[in-house]
C-alpha positions as CSV (number, residue, x, y, z in Angstrom):
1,X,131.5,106.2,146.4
2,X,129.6,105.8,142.7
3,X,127.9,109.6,142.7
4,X,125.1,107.9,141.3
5,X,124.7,105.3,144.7
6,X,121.3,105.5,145.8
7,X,119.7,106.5,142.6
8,X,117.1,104.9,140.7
9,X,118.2,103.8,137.2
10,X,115.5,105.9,135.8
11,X,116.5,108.7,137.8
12,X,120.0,108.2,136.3
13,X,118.6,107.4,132.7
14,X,117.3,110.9,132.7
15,X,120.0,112.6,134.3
16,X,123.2,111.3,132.3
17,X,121.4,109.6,128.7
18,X,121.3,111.9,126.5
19,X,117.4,112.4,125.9
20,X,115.7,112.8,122.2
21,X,112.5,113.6,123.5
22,X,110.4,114.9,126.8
23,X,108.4,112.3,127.4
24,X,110.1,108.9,127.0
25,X,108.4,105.4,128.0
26,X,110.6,104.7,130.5
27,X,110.4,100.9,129.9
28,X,113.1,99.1,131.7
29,X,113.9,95.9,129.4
30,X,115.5,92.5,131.9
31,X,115.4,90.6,128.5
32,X,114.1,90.2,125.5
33,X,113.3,86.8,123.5
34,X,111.4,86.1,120.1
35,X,109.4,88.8,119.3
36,X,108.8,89.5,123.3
37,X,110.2,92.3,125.7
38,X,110.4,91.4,129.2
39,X,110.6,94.7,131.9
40,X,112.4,94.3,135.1
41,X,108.3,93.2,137.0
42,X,108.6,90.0,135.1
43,X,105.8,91.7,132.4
44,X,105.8,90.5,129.0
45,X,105.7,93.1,125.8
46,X,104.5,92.3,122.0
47,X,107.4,94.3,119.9
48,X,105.4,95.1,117.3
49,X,107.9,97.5,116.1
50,X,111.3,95.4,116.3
51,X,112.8,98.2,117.3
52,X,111.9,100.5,114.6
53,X,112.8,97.4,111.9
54,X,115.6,95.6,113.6
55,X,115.3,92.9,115.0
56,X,113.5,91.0,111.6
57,X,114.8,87.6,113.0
58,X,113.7,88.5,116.6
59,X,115.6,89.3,119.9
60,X,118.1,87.3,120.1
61,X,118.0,84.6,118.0
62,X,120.5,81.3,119.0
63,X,122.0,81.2,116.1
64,X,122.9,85.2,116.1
65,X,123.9,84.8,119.5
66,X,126.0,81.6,118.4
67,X,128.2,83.3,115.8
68,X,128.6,86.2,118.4
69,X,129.8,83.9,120.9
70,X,132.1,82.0,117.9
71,X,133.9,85.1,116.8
72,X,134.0,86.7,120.1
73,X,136.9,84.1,121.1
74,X,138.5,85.0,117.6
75,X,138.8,88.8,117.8
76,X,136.7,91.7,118.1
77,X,138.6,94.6,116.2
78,X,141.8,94.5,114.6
79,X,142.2,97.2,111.8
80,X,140.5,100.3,110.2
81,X,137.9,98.9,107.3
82,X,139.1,98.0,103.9
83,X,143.5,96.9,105.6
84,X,142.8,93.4,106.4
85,X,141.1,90.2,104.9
86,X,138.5,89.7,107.6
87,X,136.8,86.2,107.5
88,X,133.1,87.7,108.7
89,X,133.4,90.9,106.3
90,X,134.4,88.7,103.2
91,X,132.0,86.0,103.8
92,X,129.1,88.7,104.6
93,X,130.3,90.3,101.8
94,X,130.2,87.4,99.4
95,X,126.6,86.5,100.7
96,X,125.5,89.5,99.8
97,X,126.8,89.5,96.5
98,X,125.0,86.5,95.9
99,X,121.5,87.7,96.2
100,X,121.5,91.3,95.2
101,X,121.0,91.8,91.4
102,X,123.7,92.0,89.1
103,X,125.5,93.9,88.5
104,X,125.6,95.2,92.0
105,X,128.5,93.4,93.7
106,X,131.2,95.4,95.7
107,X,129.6,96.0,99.6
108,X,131.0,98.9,101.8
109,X,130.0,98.1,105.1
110,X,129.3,101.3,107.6
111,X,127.8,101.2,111.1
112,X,124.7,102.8,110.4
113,X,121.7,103.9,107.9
114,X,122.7,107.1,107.9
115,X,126.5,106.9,107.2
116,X,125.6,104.3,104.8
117,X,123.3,107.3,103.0
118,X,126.0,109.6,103.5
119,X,128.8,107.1,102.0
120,X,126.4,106.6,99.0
121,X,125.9,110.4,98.7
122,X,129.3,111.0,98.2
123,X,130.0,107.6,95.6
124,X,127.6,109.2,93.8
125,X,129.3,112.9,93.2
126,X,132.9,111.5,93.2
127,X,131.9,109.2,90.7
128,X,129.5,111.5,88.3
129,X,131.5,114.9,88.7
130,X,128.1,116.2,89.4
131,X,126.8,118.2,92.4
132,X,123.3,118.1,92.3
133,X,121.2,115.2,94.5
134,X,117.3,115.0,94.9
135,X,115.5,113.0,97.1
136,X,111.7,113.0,98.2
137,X,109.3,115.1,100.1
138,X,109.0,113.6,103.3
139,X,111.9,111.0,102.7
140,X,114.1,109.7,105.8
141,X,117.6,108.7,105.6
142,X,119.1,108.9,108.9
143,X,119.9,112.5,110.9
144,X,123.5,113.5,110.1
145,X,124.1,116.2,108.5
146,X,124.2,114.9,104.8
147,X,121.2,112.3,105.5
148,X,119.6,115.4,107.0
149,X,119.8,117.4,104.1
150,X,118.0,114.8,101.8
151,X,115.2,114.7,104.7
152,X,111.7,115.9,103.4
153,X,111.2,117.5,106.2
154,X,111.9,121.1,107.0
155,X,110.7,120.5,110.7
156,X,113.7,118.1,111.6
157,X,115.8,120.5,110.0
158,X,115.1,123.8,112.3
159,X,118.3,125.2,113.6
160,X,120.9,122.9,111.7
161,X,121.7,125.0,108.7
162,X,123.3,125.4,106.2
163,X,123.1,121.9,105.1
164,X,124.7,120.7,101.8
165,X,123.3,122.8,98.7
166,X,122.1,122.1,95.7
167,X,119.7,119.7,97.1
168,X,115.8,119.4,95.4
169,X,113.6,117.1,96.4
170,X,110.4,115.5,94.2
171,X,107.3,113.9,95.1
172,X,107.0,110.6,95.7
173,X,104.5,108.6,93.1
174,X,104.5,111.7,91.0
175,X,105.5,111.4,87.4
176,X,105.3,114.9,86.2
177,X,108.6,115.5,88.7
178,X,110.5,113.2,87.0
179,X,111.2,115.7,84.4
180,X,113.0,117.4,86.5
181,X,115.8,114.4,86.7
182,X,118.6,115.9,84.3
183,X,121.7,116.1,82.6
184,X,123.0,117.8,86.3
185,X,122.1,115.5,88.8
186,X,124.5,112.7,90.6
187,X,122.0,111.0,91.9
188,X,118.2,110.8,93.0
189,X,118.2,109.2,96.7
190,X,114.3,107.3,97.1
191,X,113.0,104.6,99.9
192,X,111.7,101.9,97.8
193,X,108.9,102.4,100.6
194,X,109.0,105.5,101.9
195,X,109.1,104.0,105.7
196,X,108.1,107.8,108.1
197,X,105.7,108.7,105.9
198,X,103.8,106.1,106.6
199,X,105.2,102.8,104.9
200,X,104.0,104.6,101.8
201,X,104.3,102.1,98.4
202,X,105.5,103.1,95.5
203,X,103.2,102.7,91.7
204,X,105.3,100.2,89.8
205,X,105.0,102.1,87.0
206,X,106.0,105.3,88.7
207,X,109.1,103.3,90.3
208,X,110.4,101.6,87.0
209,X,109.9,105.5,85.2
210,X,112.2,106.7,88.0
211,X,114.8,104.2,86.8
212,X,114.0,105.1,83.3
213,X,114.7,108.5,83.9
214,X,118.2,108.5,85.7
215,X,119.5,106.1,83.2
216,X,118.8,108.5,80.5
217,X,120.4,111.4,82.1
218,X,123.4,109.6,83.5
219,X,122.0,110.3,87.3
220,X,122.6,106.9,89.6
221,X,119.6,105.9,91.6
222,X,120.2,105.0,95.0
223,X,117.7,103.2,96.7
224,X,117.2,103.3,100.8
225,X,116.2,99.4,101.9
226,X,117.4,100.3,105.7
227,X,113.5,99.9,106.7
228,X,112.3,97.8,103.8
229,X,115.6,95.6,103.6
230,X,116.4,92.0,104.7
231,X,112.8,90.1,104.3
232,X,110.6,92.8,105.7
233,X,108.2,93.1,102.6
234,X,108.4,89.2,101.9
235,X,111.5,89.7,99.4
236,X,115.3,90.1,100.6
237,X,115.0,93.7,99.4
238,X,111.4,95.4,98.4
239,X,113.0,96.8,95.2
240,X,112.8,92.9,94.0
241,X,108.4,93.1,93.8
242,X,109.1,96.3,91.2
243,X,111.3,95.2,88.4
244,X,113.9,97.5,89.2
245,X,117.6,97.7,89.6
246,X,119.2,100.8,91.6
247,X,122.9,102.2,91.4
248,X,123.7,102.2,94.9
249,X,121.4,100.2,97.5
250,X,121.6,101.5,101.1
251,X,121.2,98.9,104.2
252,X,121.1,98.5,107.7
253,X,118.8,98.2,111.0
254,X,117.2,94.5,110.1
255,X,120.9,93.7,108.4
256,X,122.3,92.7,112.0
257,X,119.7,90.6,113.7
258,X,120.2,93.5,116.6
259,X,123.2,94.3,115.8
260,X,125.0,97.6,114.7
261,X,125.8,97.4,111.0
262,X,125.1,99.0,108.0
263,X,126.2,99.1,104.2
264,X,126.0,101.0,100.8
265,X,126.5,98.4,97.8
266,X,127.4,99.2,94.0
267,X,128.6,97.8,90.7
268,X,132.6,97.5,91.7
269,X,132.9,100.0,88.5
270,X,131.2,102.6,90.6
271,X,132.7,102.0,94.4
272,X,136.4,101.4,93.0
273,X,136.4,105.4,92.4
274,X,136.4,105.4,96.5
275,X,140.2,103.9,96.3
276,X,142.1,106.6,94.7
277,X,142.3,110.3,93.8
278,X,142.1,110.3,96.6
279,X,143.0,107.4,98.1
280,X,141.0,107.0,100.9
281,X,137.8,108.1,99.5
282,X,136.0,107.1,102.1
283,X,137.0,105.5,105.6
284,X,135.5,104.0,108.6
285,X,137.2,103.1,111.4
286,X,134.2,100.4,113.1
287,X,132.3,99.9,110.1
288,X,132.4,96.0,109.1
289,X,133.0,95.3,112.7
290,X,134.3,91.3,113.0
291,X,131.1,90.4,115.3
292,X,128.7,92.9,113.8
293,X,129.8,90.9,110.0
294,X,129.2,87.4,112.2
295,X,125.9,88.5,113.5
296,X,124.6,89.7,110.2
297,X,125.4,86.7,108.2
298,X,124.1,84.3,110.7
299,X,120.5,86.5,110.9
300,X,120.5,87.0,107.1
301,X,120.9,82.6,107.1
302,X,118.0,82.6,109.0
303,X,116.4,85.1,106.6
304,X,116.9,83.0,103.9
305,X,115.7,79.9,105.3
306,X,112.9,77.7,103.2
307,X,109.4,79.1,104.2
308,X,110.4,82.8,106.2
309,X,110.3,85.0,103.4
310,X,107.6,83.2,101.8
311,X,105.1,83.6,105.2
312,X,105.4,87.0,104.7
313,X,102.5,87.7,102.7
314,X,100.1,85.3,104.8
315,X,101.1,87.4,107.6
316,X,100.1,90.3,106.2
317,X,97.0,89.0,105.0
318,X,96.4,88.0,108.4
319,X,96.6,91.3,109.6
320,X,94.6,93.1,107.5
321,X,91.7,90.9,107.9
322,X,91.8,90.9,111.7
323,X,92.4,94.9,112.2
324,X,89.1,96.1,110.6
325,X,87.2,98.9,112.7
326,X,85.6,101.7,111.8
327,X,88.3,103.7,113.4
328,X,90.7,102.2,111.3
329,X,90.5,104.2,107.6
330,X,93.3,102.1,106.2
331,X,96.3,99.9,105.8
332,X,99.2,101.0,104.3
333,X,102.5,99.3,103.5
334,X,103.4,96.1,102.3
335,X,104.6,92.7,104.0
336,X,105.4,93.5,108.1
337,X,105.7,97.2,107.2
338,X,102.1,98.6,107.9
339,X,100.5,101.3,109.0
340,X,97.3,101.8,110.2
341,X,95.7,104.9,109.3
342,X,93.5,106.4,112.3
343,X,91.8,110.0,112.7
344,X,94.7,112.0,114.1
345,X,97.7,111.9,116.2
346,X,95.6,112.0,119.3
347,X,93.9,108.8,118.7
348,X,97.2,107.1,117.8
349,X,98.6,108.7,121.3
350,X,95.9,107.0,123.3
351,X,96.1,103.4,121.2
352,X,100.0,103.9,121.8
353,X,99.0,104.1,125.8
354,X,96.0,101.2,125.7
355,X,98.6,98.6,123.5
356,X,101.1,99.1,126.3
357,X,99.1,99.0,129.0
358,X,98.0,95.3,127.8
359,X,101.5,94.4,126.8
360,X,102.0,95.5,123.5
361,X,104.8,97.7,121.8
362,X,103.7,100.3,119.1
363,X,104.9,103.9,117.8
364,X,103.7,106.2,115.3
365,X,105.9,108.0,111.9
366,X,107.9,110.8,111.8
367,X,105.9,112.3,108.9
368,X,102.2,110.2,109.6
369,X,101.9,110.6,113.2
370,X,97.9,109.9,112.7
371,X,99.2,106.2,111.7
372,X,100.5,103.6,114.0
373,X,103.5,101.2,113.5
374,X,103.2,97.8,112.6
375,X,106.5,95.9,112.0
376,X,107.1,92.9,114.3
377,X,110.0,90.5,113.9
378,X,109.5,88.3,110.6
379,X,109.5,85.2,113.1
380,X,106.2,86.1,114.7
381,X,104.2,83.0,114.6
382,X,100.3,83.2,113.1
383,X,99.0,82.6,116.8
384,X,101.1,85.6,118.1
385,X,100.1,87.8,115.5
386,X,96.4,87.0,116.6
387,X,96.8,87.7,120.0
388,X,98.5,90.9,119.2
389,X,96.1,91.9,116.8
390,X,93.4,91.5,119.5
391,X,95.3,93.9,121.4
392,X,95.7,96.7,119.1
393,X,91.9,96.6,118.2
394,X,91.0,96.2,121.8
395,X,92.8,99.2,122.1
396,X,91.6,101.1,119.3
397,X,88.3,100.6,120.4
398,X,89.5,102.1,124.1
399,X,90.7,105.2,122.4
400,X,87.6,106.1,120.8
401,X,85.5,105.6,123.8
């Protein structure tokens, strides 16, 4: 007998999942479709949040869900990364290639943001001979232990010392800082949006002196497009609206249409260091997984299709004109990475509640909890995003009564 016969799932959920918090939502999902949830009543969610900027081409999308079922009766795993020529990983590879600046053109693919950030972390030292890194106050790269030592945050970082030294970190939009780029550093790690403090943009000025600035000093920019990435701001990666080119560009979450994947790319000059001296520089036994690879390239297709990227803006627009309250001090972000600004964390608790409640999906940011999410999949159609956005004021308007 299962020891767990007679047990709710819930019940088992909190007993055996590991839990990241007290107070979870306990939604059960059946399904999940388009930019829709489903719970096991038969009740139908908005996912205004894609799961935290994954799903960009929705839940399940046929023609993800075709290239899984293609290469599934191929093979699933075969080799550790980098052994064997694997159709999916050179074709997703190539793709990639083809619309990421020049001369950015070499793609290491991981299985996550944060080992992406902590495989770019260490291309950057091996291949300066320098130790020092900065990042940004309140920056978010992922939660292992080198991500979580370029964190701006000392809160997330209680109890997990010592981290890696010789770590600084600047703030974000501030040119005096940049002075403090120098001769030193391997590499300044920046969000091109910084996504947990509140889909906070960056002054194009401020953003091309930052590139300015490391080239001068010999420092590589790395540039964090795991939240911003693949079509969320309107452009394949948000970097492309500032006139800049990074170093090393960090991907993942909307890279595999739901998918685990993730990658760090960089001039082949810079990654080849990775291959010798030692050899082995860096490994991965998953990343660049054969279905993962088939599922990316088939959601960054749809992506790319004619008229997707470019509905974007109108979406946005959309938005912005349709969430207007007087409890609602701003909008921040660009594309479908918003947030909307209320009084305090306590307000954004009880919209959080109202939205689901009425069938809606929302969450608030690591480092803005007075702001609530607002990133549904890319596919959202305009009538959808009106209904939603009916919701969310509705409930605004509920948590200020």
């Amino acid at each position: 007998m299962s020891a767990g016969q007679g047990l709710s799932l819930r019940t088992l959920f909190l007993r055996h999942v590991a839990q990241t918090s007290p107070s979870p939502p306990m939604l059960e999902p059946e399904r999940a479709e388009g930019v829709f949830i489903y719970d096991t009543s038969g009740k139908r969610y908005f996912d205004f949040i894609s799961g935290i900027s994954v799903c960009n081409t929705g839940h399940r999308h046929p023609k993800v869900v075709q290239a899984i079922q293609e290469q599934s009766e191929k093979y699933f795993h075969v080799m550790v990364y980098g052994e064997f020529v694997q159709a999916p990983q050179v074709k997703l590879a190539s793709r990639l290639a083809e619309i990421l600046p020049k001369p950015i053109d070499s793609i290491y693919f991981v299985n996550s943001g944060a080992e992406a950030a902590e495989g770019a972390l260490k291309l950057a030292k091996r291949y300066t001979g320098r130790t020092q890194i900065l990042s940004f106050q309140n920056a978010y790269h992922g939660s292992t232990h080198g991500a979580l030592s370029v964190m701006g945050s000392d809160y997330f970082k209680q109890g997990y010392g010592p981290l890696l030294p010789n770590v600084g970190f600047l703030r974000f939009n501030n040119f005096d800082d940049l002075s403090r780029i120098t001769d030193e550093v391997a590499c300044v790690m920046a969000e091109t949006i910084q996504g947990e403090a509140g889909a906070l943009v960056p002054q194009p000025e401020w953003l091309q002196a930052l590139r300015k600035r490391c080239t001068e000093v010999g420092a590589l920019l790395i540039l964090d497009e795991i939240q911003s990435g693949f079509g969320r701001t309107g452009a394949c990666f948000a970097f492309r609206h500032y006139g800049v080119v990074p170093d090393i560009v960090l991907m993942a979450k909307g890279m595999g249409g739901g998918i685990p994947i993730g990658a760090f790319a960089a001039p082949s000059a810079i990654m080849q260091c990775l291959s010798h001296n030692p050899v082995l520089g860096h490994i991965t036994t998953f990343g660049g997984n054969a279905l993962a690879c088939a599922a990316s390239l088939a959601s960054l297709e749809v992506i790319l299709e004619p008229g997707l990227m470019t509905s974007i803006p109108e979406k946005e627009a959309l938005i912005r004109s349709r969430l207007i309250s007087k409890h609602i001090r701003s909008i921040r972000g660009r594309g479908l990475l918003l947030a909307a600004e209320l009084e305090n964390n306590a307000a954004v608790l009880r919209t959080m509640e109202a939205c689901f409640r009425r069938g809606l999906i929302t969450d608030w940011f690591l480092f803005a909890d007075h702001c609530l999410r607002i990133a549904p999949p890319l596919t959202i159609s305009m009538d959808e995003l009106r209904e939603a956005c009916q919701i969310i004021l509705e409930s605004v308007e509920e948590a200020h009564r």
